[in-house]
N, C-alpha and C positions, 0 to 999 in steps of 0.2 A: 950867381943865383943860389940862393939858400934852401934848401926843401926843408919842409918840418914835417915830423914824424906826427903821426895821427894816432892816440892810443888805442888799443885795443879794447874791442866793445865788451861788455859784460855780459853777454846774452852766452857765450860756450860756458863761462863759470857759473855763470847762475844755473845753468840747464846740469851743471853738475852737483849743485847746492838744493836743487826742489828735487820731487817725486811728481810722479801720477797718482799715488795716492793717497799723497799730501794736499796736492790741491782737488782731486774727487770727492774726500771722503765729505766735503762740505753739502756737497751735492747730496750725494747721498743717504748722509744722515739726515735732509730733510722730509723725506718721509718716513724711514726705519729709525729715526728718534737713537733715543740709544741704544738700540740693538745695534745699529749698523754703526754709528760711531765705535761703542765700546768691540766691538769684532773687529772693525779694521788696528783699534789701540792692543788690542790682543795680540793680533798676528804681526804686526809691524817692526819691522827692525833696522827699516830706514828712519832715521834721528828726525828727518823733515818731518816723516808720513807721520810718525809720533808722535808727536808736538803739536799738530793741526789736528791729529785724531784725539790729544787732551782736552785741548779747548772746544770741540765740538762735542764733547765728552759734558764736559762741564758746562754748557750752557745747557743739553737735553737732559742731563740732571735736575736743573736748574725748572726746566718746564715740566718737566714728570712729576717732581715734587708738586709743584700749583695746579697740574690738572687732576692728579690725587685729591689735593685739599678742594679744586674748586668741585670737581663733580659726587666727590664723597661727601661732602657739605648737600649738594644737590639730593642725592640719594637720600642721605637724613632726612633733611630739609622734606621732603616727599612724602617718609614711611611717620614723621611727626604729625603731619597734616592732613591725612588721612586720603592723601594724593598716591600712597605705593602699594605696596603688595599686603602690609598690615589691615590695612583701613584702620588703626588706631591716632587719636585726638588728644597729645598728649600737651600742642603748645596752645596758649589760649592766645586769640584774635592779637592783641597789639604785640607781643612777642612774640607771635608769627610774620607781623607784617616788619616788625626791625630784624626780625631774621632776613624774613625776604630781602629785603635793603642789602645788605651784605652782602647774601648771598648774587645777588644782581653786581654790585663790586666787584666783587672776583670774578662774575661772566667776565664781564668788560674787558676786566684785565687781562685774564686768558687770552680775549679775542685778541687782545692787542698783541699780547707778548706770542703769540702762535702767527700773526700776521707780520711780526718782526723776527722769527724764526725764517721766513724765507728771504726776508732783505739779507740778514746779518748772513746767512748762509751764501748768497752771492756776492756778499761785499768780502767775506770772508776767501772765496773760490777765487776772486781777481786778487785779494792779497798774495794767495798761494800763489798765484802765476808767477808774481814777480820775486819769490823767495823770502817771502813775513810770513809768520806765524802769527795771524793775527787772532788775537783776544777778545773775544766776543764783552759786550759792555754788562758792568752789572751782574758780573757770574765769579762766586765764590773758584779759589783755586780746591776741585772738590778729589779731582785726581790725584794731583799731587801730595795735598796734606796726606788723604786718606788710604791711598792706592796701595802704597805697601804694608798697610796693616791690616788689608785685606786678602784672606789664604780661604781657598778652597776647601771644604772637607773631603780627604782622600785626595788631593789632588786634583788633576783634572778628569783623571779616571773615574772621580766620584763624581762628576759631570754626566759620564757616559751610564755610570751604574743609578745615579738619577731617572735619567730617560727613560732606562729598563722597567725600574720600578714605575713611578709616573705616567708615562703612554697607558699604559693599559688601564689603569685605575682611572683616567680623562676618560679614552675613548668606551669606555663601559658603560661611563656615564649617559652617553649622546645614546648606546643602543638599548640599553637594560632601563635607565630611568633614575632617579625619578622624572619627568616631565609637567611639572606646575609647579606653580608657587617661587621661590628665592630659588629651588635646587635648577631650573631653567635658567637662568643667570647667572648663576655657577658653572653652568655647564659651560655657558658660550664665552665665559672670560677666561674657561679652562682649556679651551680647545684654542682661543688666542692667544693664550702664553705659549701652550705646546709648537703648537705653528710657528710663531712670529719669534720667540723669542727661547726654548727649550732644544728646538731642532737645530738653528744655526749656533748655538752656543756649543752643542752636542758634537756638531764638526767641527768645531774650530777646538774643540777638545780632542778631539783627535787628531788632528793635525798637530797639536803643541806635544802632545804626549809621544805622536808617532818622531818627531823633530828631537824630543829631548831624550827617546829607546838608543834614534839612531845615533846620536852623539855620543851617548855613554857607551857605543861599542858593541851593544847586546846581540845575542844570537839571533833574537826576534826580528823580522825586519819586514811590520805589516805593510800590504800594497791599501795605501791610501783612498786610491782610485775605486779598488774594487770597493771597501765599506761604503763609500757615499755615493759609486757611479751605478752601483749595482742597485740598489733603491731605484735612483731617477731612471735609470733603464725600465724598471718593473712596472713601474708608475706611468710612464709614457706608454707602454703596450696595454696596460688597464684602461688608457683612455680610449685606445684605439678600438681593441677589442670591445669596451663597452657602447660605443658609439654607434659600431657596426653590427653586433649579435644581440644585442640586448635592448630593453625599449627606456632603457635609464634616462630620463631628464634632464639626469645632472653630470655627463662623465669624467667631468672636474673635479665634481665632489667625491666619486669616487674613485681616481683617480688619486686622490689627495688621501685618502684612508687608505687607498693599497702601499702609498708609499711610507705613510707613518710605522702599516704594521709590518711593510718592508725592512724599513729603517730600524726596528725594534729589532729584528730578527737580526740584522748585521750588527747592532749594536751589543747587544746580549753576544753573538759569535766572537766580534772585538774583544768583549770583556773575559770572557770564556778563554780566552787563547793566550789573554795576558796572564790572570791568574795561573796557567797551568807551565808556560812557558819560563815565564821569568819570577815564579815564586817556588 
């Protein structure tokens, strides 16, 4: 009687060939666009998690450019027609109405291409499972060409001395004014960069900065934890504390401003202690 040997399945080498957030980051990035992709391509230093965080990279590229064009288009399209905030008449009737036509084109396509951000996103997450790097269809390679000939100014310290500057000149805006006209609209796309896309770019500057102090050996050796844990600690007892002493409405919302001018206050300390330590 002859036995025959049964090879060995691939499931222990593949599980040593993917990541968790290789295959997440697809997830992910379907609602945080590229902020969440391009943070997880930041911090990544698993070859998998990188490769799936380019090409999620480069499709949400890919859709931020056309929702710029279609809804800035929109915006024009509005303030020409005496539909925005101008009330100025500057397109006449039938080159209003071929604008409109286009600009109705690019809805469409949006809808489409935003409705196909959640497909390709899970067809993408099942590729991950099995060890593909799968490439999203139709998207420039925009990381790769471009990626390395793009540098920080200061570094990513200049991320963090950013923030410093920036938070405050945002958040001044929402209490001090103006409140009408274009500067309202301002406001509220200046408090969604801050939020969404300034804040976690901010940590994850600090983490790459703290990552690349400690390798080079230096004296300095900031606790990570405290700059970002110490905020969300602050931030959570504003909710609490407001919830319960106070007759605030919203304790979310402030909540969410104790933790920015939290966040400021560590970030400015971070920067304070680089400057002084290691220059």
């Amino acid at each position: 009687m002859t036995s025959t040997s049964t090879p060995a399945a691939p499931g222990p080498e593949l599980l040593n060939e993917r990541s968790i957030g290789g295959i997440l980051v697809h997830l992910l990035s379907i609602p945080t666009g590229v902020v969440g992709a391009g943070l997880v391509y930041l911090v990544a230093t698993n070859e998998f998690t990188k490769r799936n965080a380019r090409n999620a990279l480069d499709w949400h590229f890919t859709v931020l450019a056309l929702t710029v064009l279609t809804f800035g288009s929109v915006f024009v399209y509005a303030e020409l027609t005496e539909q925005g905030i101008t009330n100025v008449v500057t397109l006449s009737a039938p080159i209003a109405a071929g604008v409109g036509l286009v600009i109705s084109a690019l809805l469409l396509v949006w809808m489409i291409v935003t409705t196909c951000t959640f497909l390709f996103g899970f067809i993408a997450t099942g590729k991950a499972v099995f060890g593909d790097a799968w490439r999203y269809p139709l998207t420039p390679a925009l990381v790769e060409r471009f990626g390395s000939q793009v540098e920080v100014p200061g570094g990513w310290p200049g991320v963090i001395v950013g923030y410093v500057v920036i938070a405050p000149l945002v958040i001044g805006t929402v209490f001090l004014g103006p409140h009408e006209g274009a500067a309202v609209l301002a406001t509220v796309f200046g408090m969604f960069g801050l939020i969404m896309v300034l804040v976690p770019l901010t940590g994850v500057a600090m983490y790459l900065h703290v990552k690349r102090t400690s390798a080079a050996g230096t004296n300095w050796k900031p606790h990570l934890v405290a700059y970002i844990g110490a905020p969300v600690l602050v931030a959570v007892l504003a909710y609490a504390l407001s919830g319960t002493f106070t007759d605030s409405i919203n304790p979310g919302g402030d909540a969410m401003y104790v933790f920015l001018a939290a966040f400021w206050v560590a970030s400015l300390t971070y920067v304070l202690r680089w400057r002084t330590t290691l220059r």
